[in-house]
TORPA-4810 file (N, C-alpha, C, O; in nm, 3 decimals):
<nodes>
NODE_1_-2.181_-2.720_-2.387_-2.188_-2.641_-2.265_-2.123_-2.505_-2.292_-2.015_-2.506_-2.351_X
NODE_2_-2.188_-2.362_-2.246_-2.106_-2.250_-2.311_-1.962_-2.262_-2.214_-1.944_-2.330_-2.113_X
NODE_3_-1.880_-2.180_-2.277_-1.769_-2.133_-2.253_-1.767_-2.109_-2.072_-1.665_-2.124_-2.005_X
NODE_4_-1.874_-2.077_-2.028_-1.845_-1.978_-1.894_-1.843_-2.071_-1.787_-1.814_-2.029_-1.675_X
NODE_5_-1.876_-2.225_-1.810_-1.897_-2.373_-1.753_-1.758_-2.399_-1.729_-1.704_-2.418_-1.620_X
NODE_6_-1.688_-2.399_-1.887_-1.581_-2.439_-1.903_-1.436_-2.365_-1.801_-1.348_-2.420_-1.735_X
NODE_7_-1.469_-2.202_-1.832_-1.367_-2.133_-1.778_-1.400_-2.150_-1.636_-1.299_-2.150_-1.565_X
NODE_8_-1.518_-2.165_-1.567_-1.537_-2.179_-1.405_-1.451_-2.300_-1.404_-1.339_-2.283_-1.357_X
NODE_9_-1.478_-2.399_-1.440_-1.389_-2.552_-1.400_-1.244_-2.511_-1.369_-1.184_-2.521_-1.262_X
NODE_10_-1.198_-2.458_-1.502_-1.056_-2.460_-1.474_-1.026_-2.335_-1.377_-0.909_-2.315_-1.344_X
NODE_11_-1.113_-2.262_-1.338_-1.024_-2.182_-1.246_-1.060_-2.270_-1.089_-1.007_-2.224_-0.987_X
NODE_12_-1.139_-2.378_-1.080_-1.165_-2.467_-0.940_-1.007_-2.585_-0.928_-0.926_-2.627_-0.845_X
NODE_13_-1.036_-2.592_-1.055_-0.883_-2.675_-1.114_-0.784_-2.596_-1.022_-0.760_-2.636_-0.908_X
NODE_14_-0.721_-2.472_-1.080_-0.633_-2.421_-1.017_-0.629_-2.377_-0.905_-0.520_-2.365_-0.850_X
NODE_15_-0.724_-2.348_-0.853_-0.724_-2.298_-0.700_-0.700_-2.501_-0.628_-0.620_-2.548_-0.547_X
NODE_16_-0.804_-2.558_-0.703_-0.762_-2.683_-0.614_-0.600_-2.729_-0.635_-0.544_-2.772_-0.534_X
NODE_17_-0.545_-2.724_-0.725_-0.365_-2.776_-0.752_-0.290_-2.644_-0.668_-0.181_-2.626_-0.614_X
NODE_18_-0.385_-2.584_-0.684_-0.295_-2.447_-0.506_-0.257_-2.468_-0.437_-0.144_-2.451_-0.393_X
NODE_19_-0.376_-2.531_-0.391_-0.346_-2.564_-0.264_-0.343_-2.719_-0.206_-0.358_-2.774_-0.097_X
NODE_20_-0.321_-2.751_-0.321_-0.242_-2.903_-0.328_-0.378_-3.034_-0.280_-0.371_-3.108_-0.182_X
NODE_21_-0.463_-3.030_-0.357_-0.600_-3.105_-0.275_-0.617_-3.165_-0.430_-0.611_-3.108_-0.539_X
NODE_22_-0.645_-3.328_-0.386_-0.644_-3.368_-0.460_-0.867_-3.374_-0.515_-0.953_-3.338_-0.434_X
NODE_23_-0.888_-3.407_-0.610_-1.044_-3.463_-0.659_-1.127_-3.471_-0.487_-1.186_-3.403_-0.403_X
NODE_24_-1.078_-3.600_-0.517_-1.102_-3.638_-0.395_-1.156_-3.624_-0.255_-1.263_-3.664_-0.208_X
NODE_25_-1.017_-3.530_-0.176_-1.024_-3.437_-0.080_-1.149_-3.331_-0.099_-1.233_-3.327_-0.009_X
NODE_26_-1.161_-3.258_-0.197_-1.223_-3.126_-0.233_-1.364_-3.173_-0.202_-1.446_-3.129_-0.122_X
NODE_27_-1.371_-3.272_-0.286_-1.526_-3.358_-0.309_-1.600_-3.390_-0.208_-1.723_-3.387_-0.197_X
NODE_28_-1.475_-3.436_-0.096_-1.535_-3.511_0.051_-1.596_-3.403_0.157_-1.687_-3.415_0.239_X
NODE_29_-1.489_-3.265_0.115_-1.542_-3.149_0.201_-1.608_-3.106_0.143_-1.707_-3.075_0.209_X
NODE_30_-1.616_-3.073_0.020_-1.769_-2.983_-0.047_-1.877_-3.045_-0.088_-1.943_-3.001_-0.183_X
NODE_31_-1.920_-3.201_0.007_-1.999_-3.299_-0.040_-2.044_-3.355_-0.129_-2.153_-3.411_-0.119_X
NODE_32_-1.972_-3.354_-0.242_-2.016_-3.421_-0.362_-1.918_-3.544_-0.388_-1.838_-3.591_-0.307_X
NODE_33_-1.940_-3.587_-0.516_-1.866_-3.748_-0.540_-1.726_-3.656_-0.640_-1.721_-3.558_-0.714_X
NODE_34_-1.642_-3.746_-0.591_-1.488_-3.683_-0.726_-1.513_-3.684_-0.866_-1.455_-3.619_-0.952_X
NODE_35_-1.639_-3.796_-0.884_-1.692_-3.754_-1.033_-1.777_-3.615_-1.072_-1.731_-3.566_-1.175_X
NODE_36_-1.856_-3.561_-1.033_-1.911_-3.479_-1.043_-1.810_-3.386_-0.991_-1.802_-3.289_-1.067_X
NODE_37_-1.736_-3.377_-0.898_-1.589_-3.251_-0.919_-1.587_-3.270_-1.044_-1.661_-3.201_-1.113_X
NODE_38_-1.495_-3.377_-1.113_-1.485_-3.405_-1.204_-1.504_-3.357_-1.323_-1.427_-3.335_-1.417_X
NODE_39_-1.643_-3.339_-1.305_-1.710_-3.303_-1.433_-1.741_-3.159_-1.452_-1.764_-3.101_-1.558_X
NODE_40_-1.739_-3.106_-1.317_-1.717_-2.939_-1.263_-1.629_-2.861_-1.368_-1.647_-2.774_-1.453_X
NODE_41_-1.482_-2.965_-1.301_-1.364_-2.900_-1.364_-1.390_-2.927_-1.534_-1.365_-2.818_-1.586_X
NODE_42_-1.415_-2.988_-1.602_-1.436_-3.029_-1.692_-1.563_-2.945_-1.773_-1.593_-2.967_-1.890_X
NODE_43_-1.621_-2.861_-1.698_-1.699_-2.790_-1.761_-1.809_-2.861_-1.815_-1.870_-2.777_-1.880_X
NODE_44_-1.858_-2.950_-1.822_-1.957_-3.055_-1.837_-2.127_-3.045_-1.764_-2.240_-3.063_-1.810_X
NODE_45_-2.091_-3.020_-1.677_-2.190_-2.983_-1.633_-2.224_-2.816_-1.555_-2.130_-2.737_-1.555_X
NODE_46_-2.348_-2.776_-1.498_-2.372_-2.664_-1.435_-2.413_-2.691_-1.315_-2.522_-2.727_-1.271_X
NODE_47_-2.277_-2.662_-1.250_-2.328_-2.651_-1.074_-2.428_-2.488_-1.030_-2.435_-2.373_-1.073_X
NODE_48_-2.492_-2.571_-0.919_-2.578_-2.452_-0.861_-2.477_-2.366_-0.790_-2.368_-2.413_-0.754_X
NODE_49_-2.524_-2.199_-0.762_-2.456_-2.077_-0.771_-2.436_-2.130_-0.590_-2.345_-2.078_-0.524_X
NODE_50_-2.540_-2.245_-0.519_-2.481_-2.239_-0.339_-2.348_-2.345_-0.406_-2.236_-2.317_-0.364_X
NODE_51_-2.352_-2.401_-0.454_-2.257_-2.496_-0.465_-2.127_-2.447_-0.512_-2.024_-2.508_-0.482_X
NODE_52_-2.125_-2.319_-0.598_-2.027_-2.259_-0.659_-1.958_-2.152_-0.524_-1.849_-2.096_-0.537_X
NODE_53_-2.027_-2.140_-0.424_-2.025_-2.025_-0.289_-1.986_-2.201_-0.213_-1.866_-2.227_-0.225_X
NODE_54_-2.029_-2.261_-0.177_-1.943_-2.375_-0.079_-1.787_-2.421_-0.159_-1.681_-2.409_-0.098_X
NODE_55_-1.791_-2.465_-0.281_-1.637_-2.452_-0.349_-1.546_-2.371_-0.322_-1.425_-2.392_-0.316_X
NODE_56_-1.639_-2.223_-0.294_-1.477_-2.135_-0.317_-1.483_-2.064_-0.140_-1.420_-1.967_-0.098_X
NODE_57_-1.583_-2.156_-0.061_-1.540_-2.122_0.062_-1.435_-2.253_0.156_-1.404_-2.237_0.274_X
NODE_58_-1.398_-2.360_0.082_-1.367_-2.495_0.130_-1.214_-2.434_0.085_-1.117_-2.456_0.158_X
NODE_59_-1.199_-2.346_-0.059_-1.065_-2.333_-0.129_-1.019_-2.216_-0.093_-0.929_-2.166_-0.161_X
NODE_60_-1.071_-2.149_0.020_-1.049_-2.034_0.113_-0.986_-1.916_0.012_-0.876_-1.865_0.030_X
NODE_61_-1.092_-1.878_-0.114_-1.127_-1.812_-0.198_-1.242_-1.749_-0.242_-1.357_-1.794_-0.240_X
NODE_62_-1.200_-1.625_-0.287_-1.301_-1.574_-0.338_-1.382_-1.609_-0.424_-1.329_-1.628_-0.533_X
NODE_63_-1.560_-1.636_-0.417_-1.607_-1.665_-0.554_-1.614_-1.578_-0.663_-1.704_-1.607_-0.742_X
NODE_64_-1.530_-1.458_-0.699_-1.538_-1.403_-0.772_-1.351_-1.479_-0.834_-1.335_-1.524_-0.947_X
NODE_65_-1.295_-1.477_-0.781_-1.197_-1.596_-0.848_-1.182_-1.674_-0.923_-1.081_-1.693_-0.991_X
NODE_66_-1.322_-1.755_-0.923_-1.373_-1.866_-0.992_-1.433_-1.842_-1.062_-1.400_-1.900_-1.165_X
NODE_67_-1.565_-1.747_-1.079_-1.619_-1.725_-1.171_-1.560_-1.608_-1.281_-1.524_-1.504_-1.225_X
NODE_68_-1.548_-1.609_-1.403_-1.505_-1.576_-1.467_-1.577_-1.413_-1.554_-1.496_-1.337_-1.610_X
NODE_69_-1.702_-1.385_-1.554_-1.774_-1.304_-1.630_-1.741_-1.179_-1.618_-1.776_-1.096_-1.702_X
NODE_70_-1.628_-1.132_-1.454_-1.589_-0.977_-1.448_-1.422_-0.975_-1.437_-1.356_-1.042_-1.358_X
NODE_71_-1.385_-0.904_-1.512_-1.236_-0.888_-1.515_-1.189_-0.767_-1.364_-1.082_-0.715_-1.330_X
NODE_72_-1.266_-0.765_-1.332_-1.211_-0.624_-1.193_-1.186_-0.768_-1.120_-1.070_-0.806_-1.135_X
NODE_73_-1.260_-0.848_-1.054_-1.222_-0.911_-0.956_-1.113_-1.023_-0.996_-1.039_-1.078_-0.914_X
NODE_74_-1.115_-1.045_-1.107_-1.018_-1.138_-1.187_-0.832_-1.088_-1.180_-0.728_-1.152_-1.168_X
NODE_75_-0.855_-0.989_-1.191_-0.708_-0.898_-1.129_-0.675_-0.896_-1.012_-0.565_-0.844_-0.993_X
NODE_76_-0.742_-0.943_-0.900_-0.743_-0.940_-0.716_-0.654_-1.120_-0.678_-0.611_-1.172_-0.575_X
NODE_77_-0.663_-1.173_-0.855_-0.656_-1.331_-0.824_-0.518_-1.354_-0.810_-0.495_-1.453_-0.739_X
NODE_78_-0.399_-1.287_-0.862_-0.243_-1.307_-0.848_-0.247_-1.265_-0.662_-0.225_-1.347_-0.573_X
NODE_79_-0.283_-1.108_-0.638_-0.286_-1.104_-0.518_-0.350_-1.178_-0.415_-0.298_-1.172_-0.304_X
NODE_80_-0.476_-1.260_-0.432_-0.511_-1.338_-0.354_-0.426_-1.506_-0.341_-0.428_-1.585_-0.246_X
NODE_81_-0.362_-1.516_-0.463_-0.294_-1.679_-0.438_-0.193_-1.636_-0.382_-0.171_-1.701_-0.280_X
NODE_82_-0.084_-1.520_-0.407_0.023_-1.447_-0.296_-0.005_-1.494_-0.167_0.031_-1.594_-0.106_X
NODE_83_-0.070_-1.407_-0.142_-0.152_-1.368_0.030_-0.198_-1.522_0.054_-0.130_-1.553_0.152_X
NODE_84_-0.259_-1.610_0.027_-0.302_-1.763_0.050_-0.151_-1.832_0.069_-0.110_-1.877_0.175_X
NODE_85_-0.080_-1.830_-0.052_0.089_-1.910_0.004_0.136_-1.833_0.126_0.150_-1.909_0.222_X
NODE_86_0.161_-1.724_0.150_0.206_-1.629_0.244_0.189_-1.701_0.384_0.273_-1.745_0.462_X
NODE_87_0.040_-1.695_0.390_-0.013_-1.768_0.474_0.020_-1.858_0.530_-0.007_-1.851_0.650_X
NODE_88_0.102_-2.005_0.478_0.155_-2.056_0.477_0.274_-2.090_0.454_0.306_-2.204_0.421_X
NODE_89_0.345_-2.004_0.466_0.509_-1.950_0.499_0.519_-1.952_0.617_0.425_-1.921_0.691_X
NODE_90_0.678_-2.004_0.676_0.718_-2.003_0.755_0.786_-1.830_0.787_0.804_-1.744_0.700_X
NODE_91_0.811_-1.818_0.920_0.841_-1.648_0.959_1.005_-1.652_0.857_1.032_-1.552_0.790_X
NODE_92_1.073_-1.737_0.857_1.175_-1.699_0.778_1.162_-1.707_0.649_1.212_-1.612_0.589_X
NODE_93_1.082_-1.837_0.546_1.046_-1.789_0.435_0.978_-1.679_0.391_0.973_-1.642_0.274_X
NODE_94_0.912_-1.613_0.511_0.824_-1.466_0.474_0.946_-1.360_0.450_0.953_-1.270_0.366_X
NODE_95_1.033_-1.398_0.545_1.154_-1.289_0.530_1.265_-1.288_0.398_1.345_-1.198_0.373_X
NODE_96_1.245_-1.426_0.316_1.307_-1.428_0.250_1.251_-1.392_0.142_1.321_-1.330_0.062_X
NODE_97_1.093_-1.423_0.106_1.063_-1.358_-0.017_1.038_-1.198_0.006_1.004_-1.119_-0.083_X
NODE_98_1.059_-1.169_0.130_1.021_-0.985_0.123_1.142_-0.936_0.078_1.138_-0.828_0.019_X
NODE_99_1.288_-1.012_0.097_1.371_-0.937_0.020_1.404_-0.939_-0.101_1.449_-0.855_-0.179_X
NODE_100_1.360_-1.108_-0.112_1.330_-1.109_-0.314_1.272_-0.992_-0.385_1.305_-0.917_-0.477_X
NODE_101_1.149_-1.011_-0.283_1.055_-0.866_-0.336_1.113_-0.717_-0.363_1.096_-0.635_-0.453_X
NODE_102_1.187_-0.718_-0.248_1.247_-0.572_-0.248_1.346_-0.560_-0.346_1.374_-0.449_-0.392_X
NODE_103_1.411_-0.678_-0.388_1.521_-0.690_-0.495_1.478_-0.689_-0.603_1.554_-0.644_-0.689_X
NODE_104_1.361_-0.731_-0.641_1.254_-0.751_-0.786_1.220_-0.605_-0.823_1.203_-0.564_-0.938_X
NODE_105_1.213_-0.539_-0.716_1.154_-0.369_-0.721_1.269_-0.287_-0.751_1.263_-0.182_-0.815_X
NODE_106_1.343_-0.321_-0.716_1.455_-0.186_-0.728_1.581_-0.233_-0.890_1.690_-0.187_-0.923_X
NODE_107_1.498_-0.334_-0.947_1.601_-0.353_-1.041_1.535_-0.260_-1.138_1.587_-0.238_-1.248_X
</nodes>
């Protein structure tokens, strides 16, 4: 299977351990079986390009995230998993990493 099978899997991999969803879960909402996730992540097989657009809309991501072939949108991906945890911060953990932040900047 080329390379570009392989590198899509593992970036579904990581967006799925993101956001903490197991095979399983992912599979049940993006209608397929945890084997064929499975085999996604695993680069094994070639999912269709709607199927690759329902994945990275279930992992409330960009499909340019996942797919691997352009490095411009591949640089948007630290700032997009930021902004996704953020999201899910509480108002005082938001306050606490903005001053991390501000402390990370001024050293």
């Amino acid at each position: 299977m080329p390379q570009i099978y392989r590198e899509l899997g593992k970036a579904i991999k990581r967006q799925r351990k993101i956001r903490k969803l197991t095979q399983e879960t992912l599979a049940d909402r993006v209608g397929i079986t945890p084997q064929y996730l499975s085999r996604i992540e695993r680069g094994v097989v070639r999912p269709t390009l709607d199927l690759i657009y329902e994945i990275s809309r279930v992992l409330e991501c960009s499909v340019y995230v996942l797919l691997p072939s352009s490095l411009e949108p591949q640089r948007g991906f630290l700032s997009e998993d930021i902004s996704y945890r953020m999201n899910h911060c509480t108002e005082h953990q938001k306050m606490l990493l903005l001053s991390f932040a501000s402390w990370v900047l001024s050293q």
